[in-house]
C-alpha positions in Angstrom: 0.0 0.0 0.0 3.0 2.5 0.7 4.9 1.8 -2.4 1.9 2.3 -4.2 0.8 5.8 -2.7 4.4 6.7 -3.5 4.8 5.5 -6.6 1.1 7.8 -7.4 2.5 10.6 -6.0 6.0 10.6 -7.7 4.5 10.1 -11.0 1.5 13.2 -10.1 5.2 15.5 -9.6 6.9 14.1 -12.4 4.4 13.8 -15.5 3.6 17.3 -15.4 7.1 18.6 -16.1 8.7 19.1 -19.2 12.2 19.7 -19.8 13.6 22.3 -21.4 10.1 23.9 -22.2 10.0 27.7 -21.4 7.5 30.8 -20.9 4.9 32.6 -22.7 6.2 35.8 -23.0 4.7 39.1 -24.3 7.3 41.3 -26.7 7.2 45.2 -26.8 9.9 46.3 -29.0 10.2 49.5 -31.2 13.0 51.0 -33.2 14.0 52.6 -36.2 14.3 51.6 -39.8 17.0 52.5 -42.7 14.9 55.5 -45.1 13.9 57.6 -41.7 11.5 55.0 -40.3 9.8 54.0 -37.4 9.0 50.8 -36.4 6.7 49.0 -33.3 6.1 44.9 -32.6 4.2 43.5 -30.4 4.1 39.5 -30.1 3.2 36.5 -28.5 6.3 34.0 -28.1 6.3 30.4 -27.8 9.5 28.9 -26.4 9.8 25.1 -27.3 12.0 22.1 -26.6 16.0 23.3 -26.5 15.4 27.1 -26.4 13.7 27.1 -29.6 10.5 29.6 -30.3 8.0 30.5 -32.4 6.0 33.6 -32.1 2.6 35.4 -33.7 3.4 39.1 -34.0 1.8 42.6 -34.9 4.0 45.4 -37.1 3.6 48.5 -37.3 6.0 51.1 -39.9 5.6 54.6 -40.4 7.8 56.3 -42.8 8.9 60.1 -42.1 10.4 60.3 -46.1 6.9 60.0 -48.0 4.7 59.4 -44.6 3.3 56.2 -45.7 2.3 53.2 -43.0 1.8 49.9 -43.0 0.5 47.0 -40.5 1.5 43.4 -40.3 0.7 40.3 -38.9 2.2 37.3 -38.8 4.1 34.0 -37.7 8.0 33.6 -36.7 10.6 30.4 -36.3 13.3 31.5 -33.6 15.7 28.5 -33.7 18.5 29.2 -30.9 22.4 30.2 -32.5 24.2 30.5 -29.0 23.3 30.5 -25.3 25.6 31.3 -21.8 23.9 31.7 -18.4 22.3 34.9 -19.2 22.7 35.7 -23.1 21.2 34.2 -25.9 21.2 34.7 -29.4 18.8 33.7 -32.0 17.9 33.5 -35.2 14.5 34.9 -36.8 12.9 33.9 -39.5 9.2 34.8 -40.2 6.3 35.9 -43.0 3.6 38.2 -42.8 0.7 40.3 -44.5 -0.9 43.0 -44.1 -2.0 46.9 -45.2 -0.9 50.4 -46.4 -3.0 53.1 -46.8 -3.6 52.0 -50.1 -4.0 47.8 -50.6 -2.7 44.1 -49.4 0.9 43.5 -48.9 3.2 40.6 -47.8 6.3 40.2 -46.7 9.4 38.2 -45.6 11.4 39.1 -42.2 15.0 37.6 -41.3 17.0 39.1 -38.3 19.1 38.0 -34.9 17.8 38.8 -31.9 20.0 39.6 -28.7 18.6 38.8 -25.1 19.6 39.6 -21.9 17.7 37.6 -19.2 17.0 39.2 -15.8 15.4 37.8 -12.8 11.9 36.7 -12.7 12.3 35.5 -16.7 12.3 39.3 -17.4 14.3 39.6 -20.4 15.9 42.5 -22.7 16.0 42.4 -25.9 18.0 44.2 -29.1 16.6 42.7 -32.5 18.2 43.6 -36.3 16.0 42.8 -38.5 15.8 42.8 -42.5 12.5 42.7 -44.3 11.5 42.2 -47.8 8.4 44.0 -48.7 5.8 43.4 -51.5 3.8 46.4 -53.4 5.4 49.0 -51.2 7.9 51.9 -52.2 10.7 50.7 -49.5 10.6 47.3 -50.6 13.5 46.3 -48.7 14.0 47.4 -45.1 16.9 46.8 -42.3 16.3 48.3 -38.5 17.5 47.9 -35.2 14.6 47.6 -32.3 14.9 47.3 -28.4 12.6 45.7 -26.0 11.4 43.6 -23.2 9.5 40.5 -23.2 7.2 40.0 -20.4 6.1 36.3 -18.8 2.9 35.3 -18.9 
């Protein structure tokens, strides 16, 4: 009767867990783009197994040179490049659509992103990112953004 009321209770503590799974976290990040631009993300990241993420994520760009704008959304594979105890760096791949002023576009993202984790799972960010944009007048676009991602 004992080694069965432990044996329940060790597996209720140990089936739950799973290794190397992380947080939710929520992204704020702005910055500037190449061409006078602003930029502004906000996202929803997935971590996965060995640091790896995906994340859903909301653009925004506002250009001071011919004051156009234009909103994204869209999905994003961050597999990990390097890791210490409180630095990472990752990869970023991702695709979205979206809309100027005046019809549908799409684009293609790339970039590295820089963190800095702090207690709590608090971490600070500094992301490059490239972008390739369909039926705009930039249609390509390179930036720098900083940020914090929150856990949920």
């Amino acid at each position: 009767m004992r080694k069965s009321l432990l044996l329940s209770l060790l597996l209720l503590v140990v089936l739950p867990c799973r290794a190397q799974e992380g947080y939710t976290h929520l992204n704020l990040a702005g910055g500037w783009m190449y061409k006078d631009a602003l930029t502004a993300n906000l996202v929803l990241e997935f971590s996965k197994r060995h640091y790896n993420s995906y994340e859903i994520f909301g653009d925004s760009y506002k250009s001071n040179v011919d004051d156009s704008k234009n909103w994204l959304v869209g999905v994003a594979y961050k597999p990990m490049l390097t890791r210490s105890r409180n630095t990472f760096l990752k990869l970023r791949l991702g695709a979205g659509i979206g809309s100027n002023t005046e019809h549908f576009i799409g684009a293609l993202q790339a970039g590295l992103e820089l963190g800095y984790v702090l207690p709590g799972n608090l971490v600070l960010m500094l992301q490059q990112k490239n972008e390739g944009v369909l039926r705009v007048n930039h249609n390509f676009r390179a930036g720098l953004l900083a940020g914090i991602k929150i856990p949920l």
